[in-house]
C-alpha positions as CSV (number, residue, x, y, z in Angstrom):
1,X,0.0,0.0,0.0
2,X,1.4,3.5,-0.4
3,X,-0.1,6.3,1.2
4,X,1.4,9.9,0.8
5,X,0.6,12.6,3.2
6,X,1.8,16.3,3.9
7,X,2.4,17.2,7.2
8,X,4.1,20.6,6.8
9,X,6.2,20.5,10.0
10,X,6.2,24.8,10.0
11,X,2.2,23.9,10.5
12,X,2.6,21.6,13.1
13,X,1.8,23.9,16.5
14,X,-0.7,25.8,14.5
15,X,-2.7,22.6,14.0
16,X,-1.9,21.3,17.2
17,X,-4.2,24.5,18.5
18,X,-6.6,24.5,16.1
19,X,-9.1,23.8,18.6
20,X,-8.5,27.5,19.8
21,X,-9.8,28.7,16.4
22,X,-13.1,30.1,15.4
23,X,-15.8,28.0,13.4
24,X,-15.5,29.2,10.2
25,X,-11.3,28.9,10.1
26,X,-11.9,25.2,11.0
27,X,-14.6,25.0,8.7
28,X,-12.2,26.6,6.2
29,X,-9.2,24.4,7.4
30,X,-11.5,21.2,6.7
31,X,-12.2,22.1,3.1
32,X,-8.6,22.8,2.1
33,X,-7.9,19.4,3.4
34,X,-10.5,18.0,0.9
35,X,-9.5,20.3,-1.9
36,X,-5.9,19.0,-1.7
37,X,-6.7,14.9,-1.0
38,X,-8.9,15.4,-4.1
39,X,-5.9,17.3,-6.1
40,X,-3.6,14.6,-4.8
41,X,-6.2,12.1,-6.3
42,X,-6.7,13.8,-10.0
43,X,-3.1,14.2,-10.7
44,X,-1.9,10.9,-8.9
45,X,-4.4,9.0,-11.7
46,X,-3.3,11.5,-14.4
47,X,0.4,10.5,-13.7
48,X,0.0,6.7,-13.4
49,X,1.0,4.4,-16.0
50,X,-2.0,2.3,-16.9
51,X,-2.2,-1.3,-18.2
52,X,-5.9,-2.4,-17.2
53,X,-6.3,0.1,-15.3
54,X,-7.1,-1.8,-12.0
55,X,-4.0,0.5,-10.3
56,X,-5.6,3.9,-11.3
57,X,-9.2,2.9,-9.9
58,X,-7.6,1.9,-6.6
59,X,-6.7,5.4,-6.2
60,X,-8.6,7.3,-3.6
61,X,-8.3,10.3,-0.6
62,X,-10.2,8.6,2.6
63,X,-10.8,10.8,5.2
64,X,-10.1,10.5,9.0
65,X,-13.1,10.8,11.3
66,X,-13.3,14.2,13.4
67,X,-14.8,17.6,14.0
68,X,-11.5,19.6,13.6
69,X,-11.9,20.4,17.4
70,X,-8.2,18.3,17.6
71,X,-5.3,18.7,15.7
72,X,-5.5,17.7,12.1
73,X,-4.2,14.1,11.7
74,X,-7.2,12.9,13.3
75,X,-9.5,15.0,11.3
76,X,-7.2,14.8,7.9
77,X,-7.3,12.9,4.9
78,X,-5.3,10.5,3.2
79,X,-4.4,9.1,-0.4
80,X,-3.4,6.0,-1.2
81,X,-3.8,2.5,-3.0
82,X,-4.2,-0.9,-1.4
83,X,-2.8,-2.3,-4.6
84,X,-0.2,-4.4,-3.9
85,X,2.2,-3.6,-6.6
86,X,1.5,0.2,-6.6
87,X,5.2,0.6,-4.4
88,X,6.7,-1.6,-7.2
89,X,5.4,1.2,-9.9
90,X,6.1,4.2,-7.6
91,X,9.5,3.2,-6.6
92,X,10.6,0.6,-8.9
93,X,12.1,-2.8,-8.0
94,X,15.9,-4.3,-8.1
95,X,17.0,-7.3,-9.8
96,X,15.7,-10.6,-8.2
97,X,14.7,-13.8,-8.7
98,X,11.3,-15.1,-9.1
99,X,10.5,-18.7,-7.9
100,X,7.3,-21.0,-7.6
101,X,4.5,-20.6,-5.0
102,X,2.1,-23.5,-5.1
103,X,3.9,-25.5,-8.1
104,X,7.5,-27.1,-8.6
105,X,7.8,-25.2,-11.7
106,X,6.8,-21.6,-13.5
107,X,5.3,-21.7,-16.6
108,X,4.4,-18.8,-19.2
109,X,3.4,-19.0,-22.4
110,X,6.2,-17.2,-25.2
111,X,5.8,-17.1,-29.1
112,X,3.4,-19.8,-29.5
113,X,4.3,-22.5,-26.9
114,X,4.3,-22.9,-23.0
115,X,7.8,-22.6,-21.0
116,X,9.1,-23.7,-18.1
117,X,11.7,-23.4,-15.7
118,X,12.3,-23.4,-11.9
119,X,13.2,-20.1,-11.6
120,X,13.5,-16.6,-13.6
121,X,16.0,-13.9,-12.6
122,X,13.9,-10.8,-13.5
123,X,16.3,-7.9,-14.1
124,X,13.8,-5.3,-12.1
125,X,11.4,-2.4,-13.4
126,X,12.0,1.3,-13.8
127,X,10.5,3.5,-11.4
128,X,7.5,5.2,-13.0
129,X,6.5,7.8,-9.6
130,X,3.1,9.3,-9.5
131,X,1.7,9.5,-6.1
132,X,5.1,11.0,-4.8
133,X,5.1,13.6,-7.7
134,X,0.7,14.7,-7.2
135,X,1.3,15.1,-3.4
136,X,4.9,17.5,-3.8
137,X,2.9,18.9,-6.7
138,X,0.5,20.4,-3.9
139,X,2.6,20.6,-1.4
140,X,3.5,24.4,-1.3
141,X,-0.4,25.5,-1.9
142,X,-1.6,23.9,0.6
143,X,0.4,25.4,2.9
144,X,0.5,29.1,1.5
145,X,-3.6,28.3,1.8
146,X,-3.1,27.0,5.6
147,X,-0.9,30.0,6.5
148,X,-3.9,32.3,4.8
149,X,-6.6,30.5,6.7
150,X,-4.7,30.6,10.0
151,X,-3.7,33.9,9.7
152,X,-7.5,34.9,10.2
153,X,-8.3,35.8,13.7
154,X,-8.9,32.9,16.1
């Protein structure tokens, strides 16, 4: 699973007293948290290289139960995959060998006819990074926005 999340750490005592804010900032807070999980979400599944497309679908922002009356990783949102192989895409994978599960053997088909062999040294897979790149990509907004929103009075 990969899950990318932006925790600005210059925000960090600001939303730990966000409870001392008024309604509307936390109201206002609250929707720039959904603004950006959706933004994360369009241009992680603009950026993802699709086969069957069962990796783009899996994308999705889920959002963390809360009132924003506590600081904002319990009342926050996250984006993310539970594909397995989506951290094989995203970061890429080193040379290794692939062996049998449940059989004494792999087989494939190739070029007409089935092959077979004990074991396949797979020489790894390029990196092809697209939630990384959608959450940096909104990184510095969603703070500037923060720091607008907090600046209000409390």
């Amino acid at each position: 699973m990969i899950t990318i999340g932006i925790t600005p750490d210059n925000l960090s005592k600001a939303f730990a007293d966000l409870d001392k804010y008024s309604g509307l900032v936390k109201d206002r807070v609250k929707k720039e948290v959904v603004r950006t999980a959706y933004a994360i979400d369009s241009k992680a599944k603009s950026l993802v290289r699709v086969d069957k497309g069962r990796l783009k679908q899996s994308i999705h922002p889920e959002f963390t139960v809360g009132s924003l009356n506590v600081a904002i990783p319990n009342n926050g949102a996250v984006v993310g995959t539970n594909v397995e192989y989506a951290s094989d895409i995203e970061f890429g994978t080193k040379a290794h060998t692939i062996l049998p599960k449940n059989k004494s053997v792999l087989r494939w088909y190739k070029n007409g006819a089935f092959l077979f062999s004990k074991s396949v040294r797979h020489p790894g897979t390029k990196a092809y990074p697209f939630m990384n790149p959608a959450a940096e990509g909104e990184r510095q907004r969603f703070i500037n926005n923060i720091i607008v929103i907090l600046g209000k009075t409390k």
